[in-house]
C-alpha positions as CSV (number, residue, x, y, z in Angstrom):
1,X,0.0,0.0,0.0
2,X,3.1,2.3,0.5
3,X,3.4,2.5,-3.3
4,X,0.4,3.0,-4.1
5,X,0.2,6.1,-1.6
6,X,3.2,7.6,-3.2
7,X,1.7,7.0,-6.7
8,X,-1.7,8.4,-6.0
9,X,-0.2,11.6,-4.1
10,X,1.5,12.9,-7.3
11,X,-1.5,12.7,-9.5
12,X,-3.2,15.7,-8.7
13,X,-0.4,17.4,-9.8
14,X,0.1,15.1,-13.0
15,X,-3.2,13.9,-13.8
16,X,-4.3,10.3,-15.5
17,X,-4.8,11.5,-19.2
18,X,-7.9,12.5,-20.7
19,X,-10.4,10.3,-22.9
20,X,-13.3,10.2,-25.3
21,X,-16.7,11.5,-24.3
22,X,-18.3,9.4,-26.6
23,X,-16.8,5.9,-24.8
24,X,-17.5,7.5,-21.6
25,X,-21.2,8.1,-22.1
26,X,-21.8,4.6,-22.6
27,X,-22.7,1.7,-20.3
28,X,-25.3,1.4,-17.4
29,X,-24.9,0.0,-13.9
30,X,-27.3,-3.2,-12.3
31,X,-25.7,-3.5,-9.2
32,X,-28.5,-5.3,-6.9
33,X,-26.9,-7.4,-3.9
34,X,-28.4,-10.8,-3.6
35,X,-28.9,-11.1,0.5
36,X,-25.7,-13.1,1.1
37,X,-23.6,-11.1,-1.8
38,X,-23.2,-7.4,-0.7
39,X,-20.7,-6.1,-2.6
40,X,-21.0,-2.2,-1.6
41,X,-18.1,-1.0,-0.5
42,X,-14.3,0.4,-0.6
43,X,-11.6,-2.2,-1.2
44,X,-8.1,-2.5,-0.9
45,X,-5.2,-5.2,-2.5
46,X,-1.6,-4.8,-1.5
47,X,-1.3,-1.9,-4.1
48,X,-4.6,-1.0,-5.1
49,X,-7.5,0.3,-3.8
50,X,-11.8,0.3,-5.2
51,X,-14.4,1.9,-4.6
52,X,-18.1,-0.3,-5.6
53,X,-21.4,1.7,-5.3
54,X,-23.9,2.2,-8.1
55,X,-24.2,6.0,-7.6
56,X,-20.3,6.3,-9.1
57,X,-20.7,6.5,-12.5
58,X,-20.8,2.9,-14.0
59,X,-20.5,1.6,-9.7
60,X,-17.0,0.8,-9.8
61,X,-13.9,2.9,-9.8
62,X,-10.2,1.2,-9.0
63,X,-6.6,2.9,-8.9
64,X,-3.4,0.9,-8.9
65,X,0.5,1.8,-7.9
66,X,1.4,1.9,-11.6
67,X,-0.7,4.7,-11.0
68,X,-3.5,3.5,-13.4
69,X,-7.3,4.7,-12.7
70,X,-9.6,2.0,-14.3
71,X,-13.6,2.5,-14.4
72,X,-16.3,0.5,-16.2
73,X,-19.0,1.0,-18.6
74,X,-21.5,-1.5,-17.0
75,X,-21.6,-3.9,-14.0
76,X,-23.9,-6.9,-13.4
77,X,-23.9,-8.7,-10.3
78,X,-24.6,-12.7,-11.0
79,X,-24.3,-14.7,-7.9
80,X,-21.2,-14.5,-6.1
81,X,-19.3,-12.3,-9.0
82,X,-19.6,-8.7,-10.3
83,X,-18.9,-8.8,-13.9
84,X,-17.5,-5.3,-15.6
85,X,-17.9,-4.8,-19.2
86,X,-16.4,-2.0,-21.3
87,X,-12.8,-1.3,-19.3
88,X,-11.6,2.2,-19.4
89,X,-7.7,3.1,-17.7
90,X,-6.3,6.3,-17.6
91,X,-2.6,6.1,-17.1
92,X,0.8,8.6,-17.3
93,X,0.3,10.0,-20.5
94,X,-2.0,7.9,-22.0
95,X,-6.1,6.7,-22.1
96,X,-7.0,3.2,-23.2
97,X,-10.7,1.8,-24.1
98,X,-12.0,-1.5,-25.1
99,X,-15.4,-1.8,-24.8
100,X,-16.1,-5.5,-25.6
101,X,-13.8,-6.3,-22.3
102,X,-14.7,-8.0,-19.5
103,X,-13.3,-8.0,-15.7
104,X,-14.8,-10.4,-13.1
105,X,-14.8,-10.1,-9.5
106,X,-15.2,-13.2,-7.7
107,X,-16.4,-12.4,-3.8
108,X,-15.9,-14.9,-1.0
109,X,-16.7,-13.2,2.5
110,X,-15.0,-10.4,2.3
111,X,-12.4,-10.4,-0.5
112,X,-13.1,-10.1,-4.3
113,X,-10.4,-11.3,-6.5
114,X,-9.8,-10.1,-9.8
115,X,-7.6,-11.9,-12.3
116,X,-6.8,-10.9,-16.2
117,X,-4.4,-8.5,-18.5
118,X,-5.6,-4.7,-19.1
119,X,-3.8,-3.0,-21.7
120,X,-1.3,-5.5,-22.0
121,X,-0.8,-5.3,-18.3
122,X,-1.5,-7.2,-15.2
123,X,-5.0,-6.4,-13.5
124,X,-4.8,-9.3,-10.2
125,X,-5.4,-8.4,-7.2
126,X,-7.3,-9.9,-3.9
127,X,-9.4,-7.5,-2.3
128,X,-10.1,-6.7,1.3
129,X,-13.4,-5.0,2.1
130,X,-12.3,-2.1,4.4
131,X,-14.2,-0.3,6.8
132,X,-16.6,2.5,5.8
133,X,-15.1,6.2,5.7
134,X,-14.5,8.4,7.9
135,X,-17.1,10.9,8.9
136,X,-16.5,14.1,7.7
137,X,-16.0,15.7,11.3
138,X,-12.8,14.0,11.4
139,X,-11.7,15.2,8.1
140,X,-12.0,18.9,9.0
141,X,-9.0,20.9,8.5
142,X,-6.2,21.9,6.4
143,X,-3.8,18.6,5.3
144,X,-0.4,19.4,2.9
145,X,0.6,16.4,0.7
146,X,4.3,16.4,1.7
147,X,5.6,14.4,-1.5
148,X,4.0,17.8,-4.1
149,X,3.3,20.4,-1.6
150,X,-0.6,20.3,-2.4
151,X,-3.3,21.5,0.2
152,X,-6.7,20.0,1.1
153,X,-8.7,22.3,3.1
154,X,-12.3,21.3,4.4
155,X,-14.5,22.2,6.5
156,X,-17.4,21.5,8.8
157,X,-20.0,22.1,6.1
158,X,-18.1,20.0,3.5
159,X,-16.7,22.5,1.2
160,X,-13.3,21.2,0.3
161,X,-10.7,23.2,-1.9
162,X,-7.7,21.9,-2.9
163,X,-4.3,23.3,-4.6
164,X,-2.3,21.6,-7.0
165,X,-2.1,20.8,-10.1
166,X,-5.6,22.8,-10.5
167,X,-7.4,25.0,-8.0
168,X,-10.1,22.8,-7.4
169,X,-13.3,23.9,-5.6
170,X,-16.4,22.2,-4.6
171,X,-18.1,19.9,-1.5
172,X,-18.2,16.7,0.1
173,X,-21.3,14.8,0.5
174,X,-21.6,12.2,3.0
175,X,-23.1,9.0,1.2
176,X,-23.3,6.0,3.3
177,X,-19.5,4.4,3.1
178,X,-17.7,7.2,1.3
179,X,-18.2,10.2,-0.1
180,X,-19.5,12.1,-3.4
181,X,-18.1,15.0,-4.6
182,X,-18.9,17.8,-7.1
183,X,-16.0,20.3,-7.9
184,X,-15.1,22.9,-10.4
185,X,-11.4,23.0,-11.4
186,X,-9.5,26.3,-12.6
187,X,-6.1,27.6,-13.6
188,X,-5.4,23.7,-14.0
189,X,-1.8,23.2,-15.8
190,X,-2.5,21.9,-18.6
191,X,-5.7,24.1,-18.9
192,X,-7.8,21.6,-20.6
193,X,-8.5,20.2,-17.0
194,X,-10.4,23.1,-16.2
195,X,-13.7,22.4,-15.8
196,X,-16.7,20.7,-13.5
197,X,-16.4,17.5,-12.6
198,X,-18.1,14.7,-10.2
199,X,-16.6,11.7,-8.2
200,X,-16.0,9.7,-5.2
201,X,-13.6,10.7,-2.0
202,X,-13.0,7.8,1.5
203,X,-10.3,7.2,3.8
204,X,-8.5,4.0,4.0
205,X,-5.4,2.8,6.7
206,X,-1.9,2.5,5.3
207,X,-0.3,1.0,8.2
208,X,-1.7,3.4,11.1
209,X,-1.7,6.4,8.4
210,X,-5.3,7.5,7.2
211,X,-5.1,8.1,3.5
212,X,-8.1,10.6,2.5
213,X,-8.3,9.1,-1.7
214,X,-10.4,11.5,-4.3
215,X,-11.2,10.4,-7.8
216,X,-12.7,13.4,-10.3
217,X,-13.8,12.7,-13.8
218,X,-16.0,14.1,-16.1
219,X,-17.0,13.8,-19.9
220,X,-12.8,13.6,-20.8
221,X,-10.4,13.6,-18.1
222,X,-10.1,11.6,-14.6
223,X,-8.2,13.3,-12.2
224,X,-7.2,11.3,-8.6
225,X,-5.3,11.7,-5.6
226,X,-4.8,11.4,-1.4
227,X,-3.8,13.1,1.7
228,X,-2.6,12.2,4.8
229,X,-5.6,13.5,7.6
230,X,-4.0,12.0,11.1
């Protein structure tokens, strides 16, 4: 998880690449837990971390330590596995869509397993269900990303703003086990980041550190990163 902290940190000041609007519109979400399947949740692997919750755009978002961000055009729960169809991964530089693409996600308790190539790359990882966020009172405050100098300030009304690669402005919404967030993004370098954009923000433990992790995307660009809060 240490890499993947490191990774994620730098991305709001180098964001994941940008992609088609057209693949991005696409796809649809049935996410409906069977009663001994509840696959709701955030999720973390020894360098990854996922977010599952059919209010994120196409219920699943994942980010890795190559620091690769990887969402999904549709997921369908059958039984004890969560198939993803339509795989799209922003990484360093680059933006890479297949839409005929599937990724499983086999659950047992509380682990799902993924197993297959991406891009050429690895996508395997085993999946621990972590515990829900934090509550937003114990977010409050101003945290500095050591590694790029960035700053996340929020407060007790949820308006976060953050400054780094963009200013970015917007709020925090609690939402059962994480998070959504709606923020507008200005004086972004390169300036075709500027813009709104919607997405998903939780904590997660990295060895006794809590980790705040935000993911923004719109109709062309994903932009993700984290923050120490403790």
């Amino acid at each position: 998880m240490r890499n993947l902290v490191i990774a994620v940190s730098v991305a709001l000041l180098s964001a994941c690449g940008g992609g088609s609007s057209d693949s991005q519109a696409t796809g649809n979400t049935a996410i409906s837990p069977t009663p001994s399947i509840q696959p709701n949740g955030i999720y973390k692997s020894d360098d990854a971390v996922m977010i599952i919750d059919p209010e994120i755009t196409n219920g699943v978002l994942a980010a890795d330590s190559g620091n690769n961000l990887y969402s999904f055009d549709a997921a369908t729960l059958k039984n004890d596995t969560l198939d993803l169809k339509g795989v799209h991964l922003w990484f360093n530089g680059g933006y890479f869509y297949d839409s005929s693409q599937t990724v499983s996600l086999t659950f047992n308790g509380n682990t799902a397993s993924a197993m297959t190539t991406i891009n050429n790359q690895s996508f395997v990882h085993t999946f621990i269900k972590q515990p829900d966020s934090l509550p937003l009172n114990q977010l409050i405050g101003t945290h500095t990303n050591t590694n790029d100098g960035s700053t996340w300030d929020i407060d007790s009304a949820g308006t976060i703003t953050i400054n780094g690669m963009c200013s970015f402005s917007g709020r925090l919404a609690e939402n059962d086990h994480y998070f959504t967030v709606a923020m507008t993004a200005t004086a972004c370098s390169p300036a075709s980041y500027n813009g709104n954009y919607i997405g998903a923000a939780f904590t997660v433990d990295d060895n006794g550190i809590t980790q705040l992790v935000g993911a923004l995307y719109n109709d062309t660009n994903m932009i993700w990163g984290t923050v120490s809060v403790n």
